[in-house]
C-alpha positions in Angstrom: -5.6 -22.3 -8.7 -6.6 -22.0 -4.8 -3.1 -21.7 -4.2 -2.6 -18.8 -6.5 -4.8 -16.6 -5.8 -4.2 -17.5 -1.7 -0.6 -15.9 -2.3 -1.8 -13.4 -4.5 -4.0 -12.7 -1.1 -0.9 -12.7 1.1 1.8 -10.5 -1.3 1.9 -7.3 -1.4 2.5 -5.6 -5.4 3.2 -1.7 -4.1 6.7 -1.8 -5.2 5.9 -3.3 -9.0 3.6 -0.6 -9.0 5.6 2.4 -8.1 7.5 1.4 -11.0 5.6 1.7 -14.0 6.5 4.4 -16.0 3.9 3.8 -18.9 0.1 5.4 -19.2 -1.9 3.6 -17.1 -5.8 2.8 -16.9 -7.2 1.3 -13.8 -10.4 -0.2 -14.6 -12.6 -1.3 -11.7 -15.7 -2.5 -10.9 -17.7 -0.5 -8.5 -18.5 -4.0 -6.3 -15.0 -5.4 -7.1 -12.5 -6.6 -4.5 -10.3 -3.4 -4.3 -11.7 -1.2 -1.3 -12.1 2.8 -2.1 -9.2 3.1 0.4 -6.7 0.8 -1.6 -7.5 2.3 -4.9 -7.0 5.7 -3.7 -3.9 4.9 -2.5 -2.9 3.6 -5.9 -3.8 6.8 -7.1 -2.1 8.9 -4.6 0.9 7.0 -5.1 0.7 7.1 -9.1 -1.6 10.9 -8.8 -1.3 10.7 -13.7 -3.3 7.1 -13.5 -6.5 7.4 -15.1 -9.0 5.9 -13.2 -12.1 4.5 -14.1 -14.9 2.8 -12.0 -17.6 0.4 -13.9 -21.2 0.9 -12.0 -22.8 -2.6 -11.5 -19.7 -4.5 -12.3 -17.7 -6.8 -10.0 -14.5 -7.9 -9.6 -14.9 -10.0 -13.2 -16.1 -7.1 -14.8 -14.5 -8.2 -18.1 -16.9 -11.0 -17.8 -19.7 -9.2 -16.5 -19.9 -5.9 -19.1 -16.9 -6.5 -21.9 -18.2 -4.1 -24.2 -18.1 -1.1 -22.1 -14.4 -2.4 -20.6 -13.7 -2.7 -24.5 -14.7 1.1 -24.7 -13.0 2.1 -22.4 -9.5 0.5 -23.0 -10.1 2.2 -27.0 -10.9 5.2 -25.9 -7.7 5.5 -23.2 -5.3 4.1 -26.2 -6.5 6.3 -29.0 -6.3 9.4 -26.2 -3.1 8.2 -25.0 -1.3 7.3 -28.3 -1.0 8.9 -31.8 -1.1 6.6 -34.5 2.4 6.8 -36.3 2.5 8.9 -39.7 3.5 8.3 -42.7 6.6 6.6 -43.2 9.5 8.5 -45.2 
């Protein structure tokens, strides 16, 4: 596992990220490991990401406050996608 997360320490991911092309929700924690600087970069480079940033929460914060990540993530998929109708 240390060896991971040390190359996940040393790679950059800029280019994988340039090329989604799907709705995306960046979820934070206010304390997490992503510096203000590096998340508004991500958000310059991709300027129709919706970002969110969880106060109190960490790096783990689907550990640390599930339920408001949970309402988060259902509020972005019902806003971002229409249920399909009825079938024909």
């Amino acid at each position: 596992m240390v060896d991971s997360l040390a190359g996940n320490a040393r790679r950059s991911y800029w280019d994988e990220w340039a090329s989604i092309t799907c709705p995306t929700l960046a979820v934070l924690g206010q304390s997490g490991i992503i510096s203000p600087e590096e998340c508004g970069e991500m958000l310059q480079q991709r300027p129709e990401t919706v970002a969110l940033s969880l106060p109190g929460a960490g790096h783990d914060l689907h550990l640390e406050q599930p339920d408001t990540l949970l309402d988060a993530l259902e509020r972005f998929l019902g806003d971002t996608f229409e249920p399909p109708g009825p079938h024909r």
